[in-house]
ROLUM-862618 format. One record per residue: residue in three letters; x, y, z of N, C-alpha, C in turn. Coordinates in nm, 2 decimals, always signed. Layout:
ROLUM-862618
> rest;n_X;n_Y;n_Z;ca_X;ca_Y;ca_Z;c_X;c_Y;c_Z
> ALA;X;Y;Z;X;Y;Z;X;Y;Z
...
***
This chain:
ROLUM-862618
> rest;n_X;n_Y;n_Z;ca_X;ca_Y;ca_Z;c_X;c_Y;c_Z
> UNK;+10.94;+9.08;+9.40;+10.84;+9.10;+9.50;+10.74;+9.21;+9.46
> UNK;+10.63;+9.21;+9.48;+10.50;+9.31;+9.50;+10.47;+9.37;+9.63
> UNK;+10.39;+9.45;+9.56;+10.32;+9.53;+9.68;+10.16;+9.50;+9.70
> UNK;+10.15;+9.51;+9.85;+10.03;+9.44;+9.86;+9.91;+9.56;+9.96
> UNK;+9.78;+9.59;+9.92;+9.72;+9.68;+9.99;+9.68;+9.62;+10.08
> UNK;+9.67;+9.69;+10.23;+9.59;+9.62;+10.33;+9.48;+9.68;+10.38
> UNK;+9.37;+9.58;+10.33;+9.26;+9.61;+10.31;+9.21;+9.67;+10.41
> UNK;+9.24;+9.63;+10.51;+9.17;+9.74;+10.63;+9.19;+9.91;+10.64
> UNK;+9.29;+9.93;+10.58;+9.35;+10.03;+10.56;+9.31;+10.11;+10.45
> UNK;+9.25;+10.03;+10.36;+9.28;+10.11;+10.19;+9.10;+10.18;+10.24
> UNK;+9.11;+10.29;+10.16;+8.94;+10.38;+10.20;+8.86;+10.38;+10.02
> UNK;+8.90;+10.29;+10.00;+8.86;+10.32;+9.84;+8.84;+10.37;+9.76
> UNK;+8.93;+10.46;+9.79;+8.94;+10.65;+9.68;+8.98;+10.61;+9.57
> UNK;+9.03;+10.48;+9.52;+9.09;+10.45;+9.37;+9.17;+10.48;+9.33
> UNK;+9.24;+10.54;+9.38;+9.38;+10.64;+9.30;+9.44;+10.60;+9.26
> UNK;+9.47;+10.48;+9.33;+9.62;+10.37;+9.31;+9.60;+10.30;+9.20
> UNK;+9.42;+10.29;+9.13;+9.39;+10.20;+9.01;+9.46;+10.21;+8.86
> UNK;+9.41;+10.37;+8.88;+9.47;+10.49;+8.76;+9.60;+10.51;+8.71
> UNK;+9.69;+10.51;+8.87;+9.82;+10.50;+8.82;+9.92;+10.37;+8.79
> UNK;+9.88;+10.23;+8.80;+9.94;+10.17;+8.76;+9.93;+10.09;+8.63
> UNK;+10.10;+10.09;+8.57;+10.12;+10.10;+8.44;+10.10;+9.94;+8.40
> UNK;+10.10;+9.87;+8.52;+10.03;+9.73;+8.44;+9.95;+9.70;+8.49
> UNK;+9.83;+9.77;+8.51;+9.71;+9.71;+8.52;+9.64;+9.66;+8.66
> UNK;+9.76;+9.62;+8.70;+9.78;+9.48;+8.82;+9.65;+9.56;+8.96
> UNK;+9.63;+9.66;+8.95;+9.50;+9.67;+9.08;+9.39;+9.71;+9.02
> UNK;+9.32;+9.62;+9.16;+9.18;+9.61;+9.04;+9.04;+9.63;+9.23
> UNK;+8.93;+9.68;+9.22;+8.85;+9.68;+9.31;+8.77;+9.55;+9.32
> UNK;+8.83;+9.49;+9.48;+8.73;+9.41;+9.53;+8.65;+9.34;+9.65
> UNK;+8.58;+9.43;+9.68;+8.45;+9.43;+9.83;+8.52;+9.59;+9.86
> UNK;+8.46;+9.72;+9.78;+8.47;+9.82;+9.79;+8.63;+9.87;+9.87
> UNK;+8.71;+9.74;+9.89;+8.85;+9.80;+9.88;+8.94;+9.78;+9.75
> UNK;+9.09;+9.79;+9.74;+9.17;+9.76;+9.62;+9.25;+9.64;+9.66
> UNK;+9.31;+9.56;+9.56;+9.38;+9.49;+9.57;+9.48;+9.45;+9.50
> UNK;+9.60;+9.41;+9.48;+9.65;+9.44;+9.38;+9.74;+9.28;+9.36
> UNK;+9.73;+9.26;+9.22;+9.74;+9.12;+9.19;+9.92;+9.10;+9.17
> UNK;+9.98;+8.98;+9.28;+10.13;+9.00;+9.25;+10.22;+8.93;+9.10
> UNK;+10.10;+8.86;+9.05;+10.16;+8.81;+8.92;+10.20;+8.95;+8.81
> UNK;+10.08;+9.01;+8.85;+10.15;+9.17;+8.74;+10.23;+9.25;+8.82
> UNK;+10.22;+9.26;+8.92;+10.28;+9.39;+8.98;+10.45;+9.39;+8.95
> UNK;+10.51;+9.48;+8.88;+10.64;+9.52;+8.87;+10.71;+9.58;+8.98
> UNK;+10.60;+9.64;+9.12;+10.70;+9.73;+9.18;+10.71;+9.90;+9.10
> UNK;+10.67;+9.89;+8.97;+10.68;+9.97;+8.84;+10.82;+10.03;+8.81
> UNK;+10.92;+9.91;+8.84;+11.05;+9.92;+8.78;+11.08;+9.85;+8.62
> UNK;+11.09;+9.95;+8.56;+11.13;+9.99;+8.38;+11.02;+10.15;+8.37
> UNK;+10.94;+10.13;+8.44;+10.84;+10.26;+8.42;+10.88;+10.39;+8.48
> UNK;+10.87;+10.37;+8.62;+10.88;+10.48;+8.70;+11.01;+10.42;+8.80
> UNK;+11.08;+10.57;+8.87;+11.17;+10.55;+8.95;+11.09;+10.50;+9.14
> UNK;+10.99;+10.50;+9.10;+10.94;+10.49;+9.21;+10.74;+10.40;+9.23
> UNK;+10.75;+10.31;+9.33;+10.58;+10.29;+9.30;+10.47;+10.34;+9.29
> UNK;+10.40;+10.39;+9.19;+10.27;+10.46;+9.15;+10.19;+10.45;+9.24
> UNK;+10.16;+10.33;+9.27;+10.06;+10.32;+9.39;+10.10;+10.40;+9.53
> UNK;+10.21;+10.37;+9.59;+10.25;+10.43;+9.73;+10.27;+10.57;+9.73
> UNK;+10.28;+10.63;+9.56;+10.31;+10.80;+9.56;+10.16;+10.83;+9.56
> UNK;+10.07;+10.79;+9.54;+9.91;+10.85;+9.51;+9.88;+10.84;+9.63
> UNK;+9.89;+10.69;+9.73;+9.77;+10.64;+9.81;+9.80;+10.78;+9.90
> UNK;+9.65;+10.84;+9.93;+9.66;+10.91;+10.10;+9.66;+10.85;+10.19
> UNK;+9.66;+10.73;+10.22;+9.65;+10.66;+10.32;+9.81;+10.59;+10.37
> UNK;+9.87;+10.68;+10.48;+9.98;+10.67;+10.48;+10.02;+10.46;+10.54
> UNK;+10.12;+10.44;+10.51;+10.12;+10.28;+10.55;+10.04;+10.18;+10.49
> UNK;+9.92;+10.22;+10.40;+9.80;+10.12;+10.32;+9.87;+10.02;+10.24
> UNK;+9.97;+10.09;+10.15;+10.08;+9.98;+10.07;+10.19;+9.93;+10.10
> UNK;+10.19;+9.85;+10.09;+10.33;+9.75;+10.15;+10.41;+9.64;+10.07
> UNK;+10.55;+9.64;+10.05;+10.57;+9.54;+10.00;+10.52;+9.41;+10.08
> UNK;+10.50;+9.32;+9.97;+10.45;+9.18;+10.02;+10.57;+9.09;+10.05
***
């Protein structure tokens, strides 16, 4: 499963871009979005998701 940003929610600070280790978010219509064919979840990398430890926007990330 992946994680999915909800767009109404995301403020487009980018944060979440930087920290993920595959690539998988990317900006589109000045929010983020994050593609589920890459997304790992970032299990082998981290103990935890890169994106949901950065986002300030509490609730923005969600598993899909």
């Amino acid at each position: 499963m992946a994680y999915k940003i909800i767009a109404s929610q995301c403020s487009g600070c980018s944060a979440c871009e930087a920290e993920c280790p595959n690539q998988a978010i990317r900006e589109k219509g000045g929010t983020f979005i994050i593609d589920p064919a890459k997304c790992t979840e970032c299990e082998g990398s981290f103990d935890s998701a890169q994106c949901v430890a950065v986002c300030p926007v509490d609730g923005c990330i969600k598993k899909a």
